[in-house]
C-alpha positions, 0 to 999 in steps of 0.5 A: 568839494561836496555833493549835496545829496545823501549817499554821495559821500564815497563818490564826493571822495573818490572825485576829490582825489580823481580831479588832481591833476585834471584840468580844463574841459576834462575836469569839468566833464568829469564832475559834471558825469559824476553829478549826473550819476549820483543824481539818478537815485531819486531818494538821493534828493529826499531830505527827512530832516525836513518838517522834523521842527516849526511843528512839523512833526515829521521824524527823520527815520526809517519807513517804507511806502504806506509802512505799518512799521516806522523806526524813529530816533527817541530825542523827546526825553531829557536827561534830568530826572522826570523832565521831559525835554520836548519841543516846548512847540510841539510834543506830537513827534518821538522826534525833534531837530533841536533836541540832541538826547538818544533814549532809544528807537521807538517803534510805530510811529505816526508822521506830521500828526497834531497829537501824540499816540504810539511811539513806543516799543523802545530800544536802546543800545548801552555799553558798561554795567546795565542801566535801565532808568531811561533818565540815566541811560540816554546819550547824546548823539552825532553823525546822523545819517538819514535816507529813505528807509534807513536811519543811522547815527553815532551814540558819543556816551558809548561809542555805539553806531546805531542804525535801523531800516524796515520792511513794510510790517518790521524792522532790523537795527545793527548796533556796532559796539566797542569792545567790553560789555554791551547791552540792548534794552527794550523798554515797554514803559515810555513812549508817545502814547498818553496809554500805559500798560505792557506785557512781555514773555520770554520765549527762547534765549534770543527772542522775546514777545509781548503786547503794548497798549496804546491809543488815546489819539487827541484824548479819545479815552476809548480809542486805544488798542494792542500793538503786538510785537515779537523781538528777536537778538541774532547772538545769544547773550551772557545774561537777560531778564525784565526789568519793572519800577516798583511802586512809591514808597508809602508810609504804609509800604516803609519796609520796601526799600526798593520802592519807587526804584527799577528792579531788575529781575536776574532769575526769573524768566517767564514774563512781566506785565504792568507799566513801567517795564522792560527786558534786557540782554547783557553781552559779557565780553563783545569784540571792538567793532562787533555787530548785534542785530534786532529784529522786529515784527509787529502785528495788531492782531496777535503776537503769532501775527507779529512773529509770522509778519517777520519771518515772511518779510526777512526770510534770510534771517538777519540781514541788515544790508539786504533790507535796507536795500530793498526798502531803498529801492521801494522809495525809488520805485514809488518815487519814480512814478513822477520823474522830473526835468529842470528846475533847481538842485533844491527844487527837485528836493523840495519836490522829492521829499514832498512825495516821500513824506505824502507816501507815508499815510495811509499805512498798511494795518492787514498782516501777511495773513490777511488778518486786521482788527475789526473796525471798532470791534473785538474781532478780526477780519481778514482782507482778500488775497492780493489786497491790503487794508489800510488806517491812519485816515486822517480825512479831515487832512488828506480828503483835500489832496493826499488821496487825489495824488493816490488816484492819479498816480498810486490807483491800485493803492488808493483802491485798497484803501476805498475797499478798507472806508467801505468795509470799515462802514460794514462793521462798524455802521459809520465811514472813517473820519479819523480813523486810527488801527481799527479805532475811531477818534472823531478828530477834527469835524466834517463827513470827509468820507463822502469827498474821498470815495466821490472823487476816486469813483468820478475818476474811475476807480470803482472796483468797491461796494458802492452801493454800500458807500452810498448807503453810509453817506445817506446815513451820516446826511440823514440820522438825526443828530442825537444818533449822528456820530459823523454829523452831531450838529445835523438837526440845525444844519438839515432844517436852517441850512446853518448851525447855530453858535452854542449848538455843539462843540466836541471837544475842548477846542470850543464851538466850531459852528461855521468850521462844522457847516462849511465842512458838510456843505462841501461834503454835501456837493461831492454826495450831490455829484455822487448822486447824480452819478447813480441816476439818484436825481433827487437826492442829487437836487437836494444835497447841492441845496444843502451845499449852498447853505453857507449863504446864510453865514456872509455878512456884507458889513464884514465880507467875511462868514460870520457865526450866528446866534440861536436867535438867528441873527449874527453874533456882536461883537465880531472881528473877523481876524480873531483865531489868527493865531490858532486860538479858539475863536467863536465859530472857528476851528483853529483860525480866523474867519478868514481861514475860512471865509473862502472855503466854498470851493463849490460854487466860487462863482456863485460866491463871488456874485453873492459879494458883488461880483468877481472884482470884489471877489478877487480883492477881498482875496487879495487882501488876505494875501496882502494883509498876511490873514492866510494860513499856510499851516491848517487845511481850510485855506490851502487852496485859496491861491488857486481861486484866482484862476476861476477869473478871466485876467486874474490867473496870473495872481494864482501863479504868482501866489504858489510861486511865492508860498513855495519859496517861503514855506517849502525849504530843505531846511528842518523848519521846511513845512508850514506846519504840521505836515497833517499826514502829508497834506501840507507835502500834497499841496507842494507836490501838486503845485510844483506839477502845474495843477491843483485839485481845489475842490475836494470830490470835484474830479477838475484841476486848476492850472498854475505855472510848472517848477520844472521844464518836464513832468512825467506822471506815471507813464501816462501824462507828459507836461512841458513848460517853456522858460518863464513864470507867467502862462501866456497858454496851455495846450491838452493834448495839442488843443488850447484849454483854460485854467480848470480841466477835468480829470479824464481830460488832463490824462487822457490828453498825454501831454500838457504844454505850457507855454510861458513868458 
């Protein structure tokens, strides 16, 4: 017999050897109280092998909610010399499921990106004489043990249990060795990031300090930056030192016999700096079964930061238990803001481990101080007690449903994090795009910003400059292009109401004329609306224009948006399905025309009278569906199953097509997300869907309904939500009164309970 929920096996045990002897009704009411009991730990549902393969670029290991901190199992380096043994799919993650070689726990790690950064900080537990050539020293692994805030596993080459857990800015593992030598090594040279560069001081017997370099996210040479640490070993060791790999060997260098090896300093112990370096400690004579305690503490400010980021955090000095019991019980807290009844044992995992994973990002940048670095500056900056500042905004993701989750159910979370755009935008002159530790790396297009602050501020969530918001907005919507870092192709877009093909393309990706202007005519709505808001009419009238520019791209021989030429006409030849396959299609950033095509979620009616009306409008849709054109893993067509619902009749279709994307896509299996998880974008839209509503319009403060998983949804203590059996809706109750399929924020929580009524 077995439970399938982790941290159930000493009670699947213990039930085992109980229901000897136990027969009939007894047995059954036993097993089925045993169940119950293990059921109400809400992270017992979370599954964090999940997205860790099929480009998902999640890692199995330890975090707490929004954690500057993350502790992830290294599996990406191969045992050969100089091959690297990455998912030949995918090399974004410190982690993939196929991969079954240990080079270490890497410290600071991003979750779902599509590039590699950080990563690094490496350690490795190795018994016997000291080996420091990461190629020589990794070890096959087994008896990976998972959970929210705590990762373990059983190293085969040395007999080593290895576990991590971590506070929000710092980490402890526990290595159990057998007896005989042991080792820790720390090795500052390898790691994620595309950046190289390290340094490292020794400070007492048992604890070391240092600096990192990394950055370099989706190659933005200048988006790089320090990442400080303070390490600390809880038993003096027999021996220590640093190690560093010397340079080649030259014709001109021939007398340096140890070039091109890792030399390891025995006698010096001051500190190191350069590329390929390291510190180790040796333990002469462990007992079996002894445990060696690391410590962590990180800091992007200072190395003091780092070191008093880790006294705050573990006061009580090493103690593993203790802290990974209260990152335990951190993941229930936040977990338990939205408690489910009903639906299947694989339902609630699918749902929790959606949640866990969009809890991930943003993440906390400001130390324990207060103290952050400076948006794009070489200062620091200091954050008002009682509030954090936040990074890893990656808007172009998360403007569509990550920070409308936040609102809804994490406010005071979502409010530091406006309170970090908008202090980002007062020292730097430019809102986030994609903004990572206090550097800007212009991944991916569009003025997201506008969406995020607009749709929190419309629901209530105004304790921010939004003043300064506004004045940032009519910055990036009015500069020149010349001079625009959020809007470099504006000049076209502000004067044609459309950018060109050849016009500007970024990066290698190539041009993304309609991908750029499809963005900004959302952007442009949700500035519109803001505008409204602030008593600002005009600029309210001339922003939902510009929205409406996306006109100009339909093309009625094709029905889909068509890129057009400098000379103003469509471009020829066209085949709306090229990019299908993430190639870089004219016009289109990582998809074809029809990932894009209905990505007008502002004005879908006006949309569908453009197309001939809402028959044409749905079948076209349809067909996407039907023809297996939509794109379950990229942003700009996630919320193409809810336009169903903007049409009298067709809402069954929004219903159906979430249940069936749910099912194919959302597993428990490592291969579980569609994709990239992007930050906990792909995990939002299950979340989201699973509830029964959508927000389909990023800055729009409205919801579209769509069929419950479960029978019973409570949100936050503030809005209950009930299904009866069935799949189809026949009617929806707010509050008691009959609504349709869209509902307004304020509406949807301030009615207490939404009832479905199903067939």
């Amino acid at each position: 017999m077995s439970f399938f929920l982790n941290g159930s096996k000493r009670l699947s045990i213990f039930v085992s050897h109980a229901l000897k002897g136990m027969g009939g009704v007894f047995m059954m009411s036993f097993l089925a109280a045993a169940m119950v009991a293990v059921a109400t730990s809400l992270t017992s549902y979370v599954q964090p092998f999940v997205g860790t393969t099929n480009f998902g670029a999640c890692n199995p290991g330890a975090v707490v909610p929004s954690g500057m901190m993350s502790v992830s199992p290294f599996n990406v380096m191969g045992s050969e010399l100089n091959v690297w043994d990455k998912d030949s799919r995918w090399w974004s993650t410190p982690y993939v499921y196929e991969n079954k070689y240990f080079t270490g726990f890497s410290h600071v790690n991003l979750s779902g990106v599509g590039c590699p950064d950080v990563g690094a900080l490496l350690t490795m537990p190795t018994t016997g004489s000291l080996q420091v050539d990461y190629h020589a020293y990794g070890s096959e692994y087994a008896n990976e043990a998972p959970e929210p805030g705590y990762y373990g596993l059983d190293l085969t080459a040395y007999g080593v249990k290895a576990e991590a857990t971590t506070t929000l800015r710092s980490s402890v593992e526990r290595y159990t060795f057998p007896a005989g030598q042991a080792n820790i090594l720390l090795n500052l040279g390898e790691g994620l990031t595309n950046e190289s560069g390290a340094y490292v001081r020794r400070v007492s017997d048992t604890e070391i300090e240092g600096m990192r370099f990394a950055g370099t996210f989706c190659y933005n040479s200048q988006a790089v930056f320090p990442v400080y640490f303070v390490m600390r070993v809880n038993k003096a060791p027999s021996a220590q030192g640093f190690w560093k790999k010397q340079r080649p060997m030259t014709a001109e260098a021939a007398w340096d016999s140890d070039a091109g090896k890792y030399k390891i300093y025995t006698k010096y112990g001051r500190e190191l700096a350069g590329d390929q370096i390291g510190y180790w400690y040796t333990f002469a004579d462990v007992a079996d079964g002894e445990q060696v305690q690391v410590q962590m503490g990180i800091s992007f400010v200072s190395c003091a930061n780092a070191r008093a980021n880790l006294d705050a955090e573990q006061p009580a000095g090493f103690n593993f238990d203790a802290v990974r019991k209260a990152a335990a019980e951190k993941w229930e807290a936040d977990l338990g803001r939205i408690r489910v009844q009903g639906g299947t044992l694989q339902q609630k995992q699918v749902f929790y481990t959606a949640l866990y994973h969009a809890l991930i990002h943003p993440s906390v940048v400001s130390d324990v101080n207060g103290e952050y670095p400076l948006m794009e500056g070489r200062g620091t900056g200091r954050v008002e007690a009682g509030h954090e500042r936040y990074s890893v905004f990656s808007l172009w993701d998360t403007y569509r449903n990550v920070h409308q989750l936040l609102t809804l159910v994490y406010p005071e979370r979502q409010a530091d994090m406006l309170r970090s755009m908008v202090d980002m935008y007062k020292e730097w002159g430019w809102m986030p795009k994609w903004e990572l530790f206090g550097r800007e790396t212009f991944t991916m297009e569009g003025d997201p910003a506008i969406c995020v602050i607009t749709d929190s501020y419309l629901k209530g969530l105004r304790d921010f400059d939004i003043d300064a918001a506004y004045q940032a907005f009519k910055k990036s919507a009015e500069t020149p292009g010349a001079q625009n870092l959020m809007r470099p192709d504006a000049d076209p877009y502000n004067s044609l109401g459309y950018i060109p093909v050849g016009w500007f393309a970024g990066d290698f990706s190539g041009d993304n004329s309609v991908s750029h202007a499809l963005e900004y005519y959302v952007a442009d709505n949700a500035l519109s609306l803001l505008a409204a808001e602030l008593g600002k009419t005009d600029d309210a009238n001339l922003y939902r224009q510009r929205s409406l520019g996306y006109k100009n791209y339909y093309d009625k021989e094709s029905g889909a948006l068509r890129p057009i030429g400098k000379d103003g006409k469509f471009i020829t030849p066209f085949n709306p399905e090229d990019g299908a396959d993430f190639s870089n299609a004219v016009g289109f950033h990582e998809g074809s025309a029809w990932n894009y095509t209905f990505y007008v979620p502002h004005d879908v009616l006006g949309y569908a009278r453009l197309m001939g009306g809402p028959k044409a409008f749905v079948n076209k849709l349809q067909m996407v569906f039907d023809k297996g054109l939509y794109d379950p893993a990229n942003e700009p067509d996630i919320a193409y199953p809810y336009l169903f619902s903007y049409f009298p009749g067709q809402e069954w279709r929004t219903a159906k097509t979430v249940d069936a994307l749910l099912e194919k896509y959302f597993t428990t299996a490592p291969d579980g997300i569609p994709g990239n998880d992007d930050t906990g974008t792909m995990s939002a839209w299950a979340v989201f869907s699973m509830m029964g509503f959508y927000p389909d319009c990023p800055g729009v403060p409205k919801y579209t309904f769509t069929t419950p998983t479960f029978d019973k949804i409570e949100i936050a203590g503030k809005l209950t939500i009930t299904k009866t059996p069935g799949r189809r809706i026949a009617s929806i109750r707010a509050g008691g009164r009959k609504v349709g399929y869209r509902i307004d924020h304020d509406a949807l929580v301030n009615s207490g309970t939404i009832e479905f009524k199903c067939k």
